[in-house]
C-alpha positions as CSV (number, residue, x, y, z in Angstrom):
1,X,13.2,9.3,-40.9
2,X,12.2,8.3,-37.3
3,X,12.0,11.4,-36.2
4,X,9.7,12.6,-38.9
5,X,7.4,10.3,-38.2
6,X,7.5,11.0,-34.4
7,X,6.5,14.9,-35.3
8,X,3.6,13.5,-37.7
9,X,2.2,11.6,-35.0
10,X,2.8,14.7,-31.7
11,X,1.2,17.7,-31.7
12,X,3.8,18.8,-29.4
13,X,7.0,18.9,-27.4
14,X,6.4,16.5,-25.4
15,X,4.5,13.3,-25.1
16,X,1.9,11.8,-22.2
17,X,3.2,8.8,-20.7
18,X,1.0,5.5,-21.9
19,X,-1.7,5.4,-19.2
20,X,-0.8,1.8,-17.4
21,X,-3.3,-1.5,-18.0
22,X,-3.4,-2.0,-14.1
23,X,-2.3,-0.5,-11.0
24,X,0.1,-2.1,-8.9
25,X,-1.7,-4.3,-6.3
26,X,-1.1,-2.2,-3.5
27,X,-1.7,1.2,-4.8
28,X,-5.2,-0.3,-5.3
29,X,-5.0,-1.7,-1.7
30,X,-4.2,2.0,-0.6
31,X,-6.7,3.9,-3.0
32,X,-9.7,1.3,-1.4
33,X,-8.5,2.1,2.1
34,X,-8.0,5.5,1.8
35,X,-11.5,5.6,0.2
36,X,-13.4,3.4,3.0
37,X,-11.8,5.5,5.7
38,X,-13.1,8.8,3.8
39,X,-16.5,6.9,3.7
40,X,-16.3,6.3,7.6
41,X,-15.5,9.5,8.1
42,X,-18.4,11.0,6.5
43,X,-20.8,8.2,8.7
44,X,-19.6,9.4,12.1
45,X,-19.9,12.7,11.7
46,X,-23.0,13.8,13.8
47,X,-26.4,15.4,12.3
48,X,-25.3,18.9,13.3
49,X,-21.8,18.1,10.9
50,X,-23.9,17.0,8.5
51,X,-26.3,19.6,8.3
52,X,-23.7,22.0,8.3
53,X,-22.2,20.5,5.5
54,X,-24.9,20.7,3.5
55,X,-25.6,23.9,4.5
56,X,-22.4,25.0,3.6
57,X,-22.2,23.1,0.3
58,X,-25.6,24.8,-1.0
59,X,-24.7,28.2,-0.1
60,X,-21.4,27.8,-1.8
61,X,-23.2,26.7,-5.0
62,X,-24.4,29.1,-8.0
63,X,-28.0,28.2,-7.3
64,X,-28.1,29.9,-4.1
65,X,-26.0,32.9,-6.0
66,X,-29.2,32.9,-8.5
67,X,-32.2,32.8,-5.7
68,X,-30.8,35.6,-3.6
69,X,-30.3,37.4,-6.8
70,X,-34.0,37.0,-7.7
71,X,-35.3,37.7,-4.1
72,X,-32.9,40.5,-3.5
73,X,-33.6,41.8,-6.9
74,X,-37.6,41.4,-6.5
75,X,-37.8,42.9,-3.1
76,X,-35.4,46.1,-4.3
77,X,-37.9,46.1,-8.0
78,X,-41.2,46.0,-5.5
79,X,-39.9,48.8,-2.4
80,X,-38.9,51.1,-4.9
81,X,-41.7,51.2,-6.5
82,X,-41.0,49.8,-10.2
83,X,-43.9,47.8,-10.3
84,X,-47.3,49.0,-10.6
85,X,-49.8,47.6,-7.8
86,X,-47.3,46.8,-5.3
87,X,-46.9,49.1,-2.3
88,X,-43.6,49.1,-0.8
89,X,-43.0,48.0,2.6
90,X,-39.9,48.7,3.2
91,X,-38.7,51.5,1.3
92,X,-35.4,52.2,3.6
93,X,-35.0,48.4,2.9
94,X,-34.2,48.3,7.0
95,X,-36.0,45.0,6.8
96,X,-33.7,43.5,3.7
97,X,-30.5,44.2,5.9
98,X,-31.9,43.0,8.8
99,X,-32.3,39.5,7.5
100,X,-29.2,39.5,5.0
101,X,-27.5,40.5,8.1
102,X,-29.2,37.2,10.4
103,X,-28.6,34.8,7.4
104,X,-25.0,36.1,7.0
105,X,-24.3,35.3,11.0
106,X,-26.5,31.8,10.5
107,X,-23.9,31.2,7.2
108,X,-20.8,32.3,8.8
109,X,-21.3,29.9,11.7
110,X,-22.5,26.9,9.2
111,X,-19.4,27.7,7.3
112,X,-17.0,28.0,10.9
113,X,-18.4,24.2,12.0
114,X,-17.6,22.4,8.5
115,X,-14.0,24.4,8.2
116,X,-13.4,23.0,12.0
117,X,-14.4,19.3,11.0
118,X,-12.1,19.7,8.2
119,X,-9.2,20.6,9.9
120,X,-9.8,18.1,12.1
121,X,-9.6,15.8,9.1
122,X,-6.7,17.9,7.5
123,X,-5.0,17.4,11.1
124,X,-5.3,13.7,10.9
125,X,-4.4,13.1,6.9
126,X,-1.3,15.4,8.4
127,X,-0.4,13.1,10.9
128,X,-0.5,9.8,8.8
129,X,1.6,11.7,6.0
130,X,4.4,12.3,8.9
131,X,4.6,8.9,10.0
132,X,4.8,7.7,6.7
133,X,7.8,10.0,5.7
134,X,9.2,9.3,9.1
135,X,8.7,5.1,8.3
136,X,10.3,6.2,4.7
137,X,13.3,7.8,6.0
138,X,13.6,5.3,8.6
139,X,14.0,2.5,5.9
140,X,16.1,4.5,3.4
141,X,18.6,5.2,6.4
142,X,18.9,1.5,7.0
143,X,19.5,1.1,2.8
144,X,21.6,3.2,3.1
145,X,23.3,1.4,6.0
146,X,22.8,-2.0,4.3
147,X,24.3,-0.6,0.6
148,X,27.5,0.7,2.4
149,X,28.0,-2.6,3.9
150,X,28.0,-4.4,0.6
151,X,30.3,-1.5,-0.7
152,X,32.6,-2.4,1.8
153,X,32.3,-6.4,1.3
154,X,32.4,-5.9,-2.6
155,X,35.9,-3.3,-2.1
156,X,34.0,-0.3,-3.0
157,X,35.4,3.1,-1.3
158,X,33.2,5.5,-0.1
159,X,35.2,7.6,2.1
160,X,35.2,10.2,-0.5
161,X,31.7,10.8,0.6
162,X,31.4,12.1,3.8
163,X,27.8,12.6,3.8
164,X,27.0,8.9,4.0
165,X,28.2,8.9,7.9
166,X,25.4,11.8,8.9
167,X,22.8,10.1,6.0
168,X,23.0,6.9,8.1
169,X,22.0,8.4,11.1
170,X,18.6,8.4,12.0
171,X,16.6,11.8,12.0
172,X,14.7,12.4,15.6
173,X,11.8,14.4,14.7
174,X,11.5,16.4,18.2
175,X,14.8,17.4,17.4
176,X,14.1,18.5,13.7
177,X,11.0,20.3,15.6
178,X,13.0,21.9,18.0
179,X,15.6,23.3,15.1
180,X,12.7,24.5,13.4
181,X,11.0,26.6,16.4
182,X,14.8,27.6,17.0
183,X,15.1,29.4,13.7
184,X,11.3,31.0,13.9
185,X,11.6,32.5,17.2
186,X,15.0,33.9,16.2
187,X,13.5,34.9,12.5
188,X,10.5,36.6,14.6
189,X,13.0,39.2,16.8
């Protein structure tokens, strides 16, 4: 009753894979790098950068949601008139939109400079992903190349896959590029 047993122990369809002891050395190599490069990153950026980011990341938090609730909300209760000993000053609330209007250009622009440095980031990540697909295709194409040789020495035929000629060839990514612009300006008529 194996499989018994297996539904006693899972809750469900499927299982988790077991969680490995270690990683493999170099998956640990890349996970450091990747994380010391992130960490130089954040060192060179300049004050500006980093003031805008924490700009940014405190007026994308819940606490800032909560104080201009209780400012907004106290300077609506008091120019109203709700409260009893309060004159209003700014019954039209003129004032109110005047400065949610400044702080919303001041926020806008804090926003604008850490979406730039990200993309910049994101631009960079972009290019090390390409040259690592390109390096990866680069190798599997000569695996490729090396595996149909030892077909060939060990008597194996493979000419009933044509593929294999146009999968040993290497892939130019201008031209790739090119194909692809191709098809969008054509797409776009």
């Amino acid at each position: 009753m194996p499989g018994d047993m297996n539904q006693a122990t899972n809750k469900g369809p499927t299982v988790p894979p077991p969680v490995p002891a270690t990683l493999a050395s170099v998956l640990n190599r890349n996970i450091h790098a990747l994380q010391d490069r992130r960490r130089a990153d954040e060192r060179k950026a300049s004050t500006q950068e980093k003031i805008a980011e924490a700009i940014t990341h405190f007026t994308g938090s819940m606490a800032f949601v909560y104080i201009h609730l209780a400012l907004f909300g106290l300077w609506i209760l008091l120019n109203v008139g709700l409260v009893p000993g309060f004159k209003p000053w700014d019954p039209t609330f003129v004032i109110l939109a005047t400065a949610a209007s400044v702080e919303a250009i001041f926020l806008s622009t804090f926003v604008l400079i850490s979406q730039n440095r990200a993309a910049a980031l994101d631009d960079k990540r972009a290019d090390l992903d390409l040259q690592i697909n390109l390096l990866s295709e680069h190798e599997v194409t000569r695996l490729l190349t090396l595996t149909k040789a030892i077909a060939k020495h060990l008597g194996v035929d493979t000419s009933d896959q044509p593929e294999l000629e146009e999968l040993e060839r290497d892939v130019a990514p201008e031209a790739v590029l090119n194909k692809i612009e191709d098809r969008t300006m054509r797409s776009d008529k």
